[in-house]
C-alpha positions as CSV (number, residue, x, y, z in Angstrom):
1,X,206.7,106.8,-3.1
2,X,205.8,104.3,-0.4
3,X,204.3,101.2,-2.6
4,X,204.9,100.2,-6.0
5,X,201.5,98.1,-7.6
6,X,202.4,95.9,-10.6
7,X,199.7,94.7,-13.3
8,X,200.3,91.1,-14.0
9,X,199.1,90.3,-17.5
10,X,202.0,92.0,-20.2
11,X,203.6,93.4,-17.2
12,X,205.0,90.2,-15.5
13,X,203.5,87.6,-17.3
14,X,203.5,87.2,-21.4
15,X,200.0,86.2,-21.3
16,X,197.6,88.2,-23.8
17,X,199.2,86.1,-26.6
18,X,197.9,83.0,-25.0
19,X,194.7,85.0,-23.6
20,X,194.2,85.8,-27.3
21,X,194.9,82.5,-28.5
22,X,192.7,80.7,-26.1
23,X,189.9,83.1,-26.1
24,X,189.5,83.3,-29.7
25,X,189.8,79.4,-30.1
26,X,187.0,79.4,-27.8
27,X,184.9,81.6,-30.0
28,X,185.5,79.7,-32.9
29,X,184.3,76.4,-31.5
30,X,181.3,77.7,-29.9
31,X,179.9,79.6,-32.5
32,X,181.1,83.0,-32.3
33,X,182.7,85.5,-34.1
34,X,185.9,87.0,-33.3
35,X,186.0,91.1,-34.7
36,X,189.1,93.0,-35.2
37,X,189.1,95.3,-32.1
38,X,188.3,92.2,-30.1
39,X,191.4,91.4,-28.9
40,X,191.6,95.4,-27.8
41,X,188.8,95.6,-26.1
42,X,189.4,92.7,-23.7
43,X,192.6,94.0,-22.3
44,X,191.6,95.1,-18.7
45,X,188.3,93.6,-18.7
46,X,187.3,91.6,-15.5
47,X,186.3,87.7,-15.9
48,X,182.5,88.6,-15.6
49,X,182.8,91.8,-18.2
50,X,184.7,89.6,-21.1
51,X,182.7,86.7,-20.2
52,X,179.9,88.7,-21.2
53,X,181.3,89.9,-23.8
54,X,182.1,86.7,-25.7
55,X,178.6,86.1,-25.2
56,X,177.8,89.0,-27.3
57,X,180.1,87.8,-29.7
58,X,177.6,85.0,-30.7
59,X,179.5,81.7,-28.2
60,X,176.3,79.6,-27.2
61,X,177.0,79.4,-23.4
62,X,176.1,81.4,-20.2
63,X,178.7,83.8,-19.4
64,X,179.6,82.0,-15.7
65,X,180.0,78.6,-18.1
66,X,182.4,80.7,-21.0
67,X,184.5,82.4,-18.0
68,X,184.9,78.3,-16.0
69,X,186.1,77.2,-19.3
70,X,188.6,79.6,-20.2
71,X,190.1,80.0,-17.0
72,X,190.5,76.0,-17.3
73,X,192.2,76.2,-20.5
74,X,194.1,79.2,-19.5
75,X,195.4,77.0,-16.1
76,X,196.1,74.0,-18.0
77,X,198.2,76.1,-20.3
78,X,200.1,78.0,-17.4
79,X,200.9,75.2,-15.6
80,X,202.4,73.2,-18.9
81,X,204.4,76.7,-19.3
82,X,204.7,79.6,-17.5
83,X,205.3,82.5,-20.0
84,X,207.2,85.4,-17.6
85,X,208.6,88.4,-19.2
86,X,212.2,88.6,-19.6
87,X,213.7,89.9,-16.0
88,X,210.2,90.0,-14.2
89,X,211.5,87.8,-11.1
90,X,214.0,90.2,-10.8
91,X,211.8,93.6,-11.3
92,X,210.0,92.1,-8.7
93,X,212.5,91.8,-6.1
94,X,214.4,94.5,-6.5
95,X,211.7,97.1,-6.2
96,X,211.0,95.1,-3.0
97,X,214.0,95.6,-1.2
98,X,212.6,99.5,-1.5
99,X,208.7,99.6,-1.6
100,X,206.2,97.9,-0.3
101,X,204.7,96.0,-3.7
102,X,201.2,95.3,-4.5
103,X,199.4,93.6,-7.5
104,X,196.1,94.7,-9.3
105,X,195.3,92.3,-11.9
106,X,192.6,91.8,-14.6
107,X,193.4,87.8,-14.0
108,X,191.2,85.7,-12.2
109,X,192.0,84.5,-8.0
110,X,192.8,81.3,-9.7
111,X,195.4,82.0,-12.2
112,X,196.8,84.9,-10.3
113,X,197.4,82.0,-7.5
114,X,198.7,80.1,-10.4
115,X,201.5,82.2,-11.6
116,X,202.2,83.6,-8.4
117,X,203.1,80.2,-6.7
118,X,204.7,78.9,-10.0
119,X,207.3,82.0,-10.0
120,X,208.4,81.8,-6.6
121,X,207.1,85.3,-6.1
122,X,204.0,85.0,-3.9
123,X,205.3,85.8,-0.9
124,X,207.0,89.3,-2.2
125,X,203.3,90.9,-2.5
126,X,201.7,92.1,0.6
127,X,198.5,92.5,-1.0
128,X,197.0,91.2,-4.7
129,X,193.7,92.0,-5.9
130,X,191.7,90.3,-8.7
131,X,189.2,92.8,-10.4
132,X,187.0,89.5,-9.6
133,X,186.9,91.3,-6.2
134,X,185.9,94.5,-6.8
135,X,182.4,95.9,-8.5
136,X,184.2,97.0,-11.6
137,X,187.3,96.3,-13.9
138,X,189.8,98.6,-15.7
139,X,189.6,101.0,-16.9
140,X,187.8,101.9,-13.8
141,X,190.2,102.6,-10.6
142,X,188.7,100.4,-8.4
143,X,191.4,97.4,-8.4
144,X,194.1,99.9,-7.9
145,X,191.8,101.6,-5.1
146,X,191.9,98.2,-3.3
147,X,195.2,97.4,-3.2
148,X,196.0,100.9,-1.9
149,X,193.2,100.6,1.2
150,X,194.9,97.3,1.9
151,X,198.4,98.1,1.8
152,X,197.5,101.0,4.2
153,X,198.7,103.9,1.7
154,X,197.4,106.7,-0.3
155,X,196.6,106.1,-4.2
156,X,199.2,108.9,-4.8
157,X,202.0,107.5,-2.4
158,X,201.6,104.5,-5.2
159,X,203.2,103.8,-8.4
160,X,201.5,102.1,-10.7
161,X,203.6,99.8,-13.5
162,X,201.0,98.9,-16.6
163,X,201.3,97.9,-20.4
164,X,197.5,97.9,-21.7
165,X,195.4,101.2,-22.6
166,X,192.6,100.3,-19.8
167,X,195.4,99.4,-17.4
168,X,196.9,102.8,-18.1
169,X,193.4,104.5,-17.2
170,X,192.5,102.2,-14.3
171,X,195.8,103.3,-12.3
172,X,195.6,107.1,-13.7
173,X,192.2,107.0,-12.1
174,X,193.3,106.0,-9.3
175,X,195.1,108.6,-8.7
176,X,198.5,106.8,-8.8
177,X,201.7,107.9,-10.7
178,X,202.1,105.1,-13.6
179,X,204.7,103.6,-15.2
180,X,204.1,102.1,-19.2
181,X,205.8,99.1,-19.5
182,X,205.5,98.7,-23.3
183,X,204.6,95.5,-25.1
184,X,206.1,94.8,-28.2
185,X,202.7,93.0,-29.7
186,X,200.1,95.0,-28.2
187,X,201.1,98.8,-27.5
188,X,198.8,101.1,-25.5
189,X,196.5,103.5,-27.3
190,X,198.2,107.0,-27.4
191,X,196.0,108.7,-25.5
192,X,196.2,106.4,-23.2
193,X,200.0,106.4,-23.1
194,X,199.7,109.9,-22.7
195,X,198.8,109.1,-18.9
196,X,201.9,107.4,-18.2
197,X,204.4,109.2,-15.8
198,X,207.4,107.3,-16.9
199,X,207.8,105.1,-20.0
200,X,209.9,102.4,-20.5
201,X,210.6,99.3,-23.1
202,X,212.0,96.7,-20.4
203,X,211.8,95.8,-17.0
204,X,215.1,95.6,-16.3
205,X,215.0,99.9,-16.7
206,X,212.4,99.5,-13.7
207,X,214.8,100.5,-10.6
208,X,213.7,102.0,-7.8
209,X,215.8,105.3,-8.9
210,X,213.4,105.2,-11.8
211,X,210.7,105.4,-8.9
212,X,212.1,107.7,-7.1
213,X,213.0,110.2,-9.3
């Protein structure tokens, strides 16, 4: 393996509770309807394709308006706490002393630029792609795609580290190997997980042994 691509959201940062909490807030007051798969079918999205679909759900503003205000909320909220997962500094810069590391986020520019520069850890990624930049989001491949062209590798000289179902996909896709990182609250579908080349319940089990192996 020459490169090592992390998601960010449930990989290195806890944020799909406060995604969750924002988002559906943001429904309620605006005159949607939150369903039960909602929360599900967000994970991977990129900020056009869940802006659109909160429109769906019923909220009575343009999509470009929806997406400005969450991503506002979800700033304000980073910035008065940063929720990292337990030991994701030190995943980080560990599997950087061996790989070259990427990142291919669902996340917006902004708030990628937000929790990068709030963690210290901006300047251990040598590229970092928002699916804001690309034509499509996960579960298609073409974040991960991205960050492989720029890094200067080959999708299967990469391995990808995921949590969420679509993430899973996106990376498989992609041809990468992928690591599941699970997350206690929101677990990958099985056949989803079923993708994953190596599983594991923590990042401090995410060693470049692990990787190489």
């Amino acid at each position: 393996m020459e490169a090592c691509v992390f998601d960010l959201d449930g990989v290195l940062v806890d944020s799909e509770p406060v995604w969750e909490e924002v988002r559906r807030a943001f429904v309620a007051e605006h005159g949607g309807t939150w369903q039960d798969d909602t929360q599900s079918r967000l994970m991977g999205m990129s900020t056009a394709e869940w802006a659109s679909y909160l429109h769906e759900l019923g909220v009575r503003l343009p999509p470009d308006e929806i997406a400005r205000q969450v991503v506002d909320r979800m700033a304000e909220r980073y910035r008065a706490h940063l929720p990292l997962m337990k030991g994701a500094p030190e995943a980080v810069r560990r599997l950087g002393d061996h790989f070259t590391l990427g990142l291919a986020s669902s996340s917006p520019r902004r708030l990628i630029d937000v929790v990068l520069e709030s963690s210290d850890l901006h300047d251990c990624f040598d590229a970092t792609v928002s699916t804001e930049e690309v034509d499509r989001g996960k579960p298609a491949p073409d974040g991960y795609l991205k960050v492989a062209r720029l890094l200067g590798v080959d999708p299967d000289e990469c391995v990808a580290v995921e949590d969420s179902s679509n993430g899973l996909r996106s990376a498989d896709a992609a041809g990468m190997r992928v690591v599941a990182v699970l997350h206690p609250r929101y677990p990958p579908a099985p056949d989803a997980l079923v993708l994953a080349w190596r599983i594991v319940e923590r990042l401090d089990a995410l060693t470049p042994e692990l990787l190489d192996g």
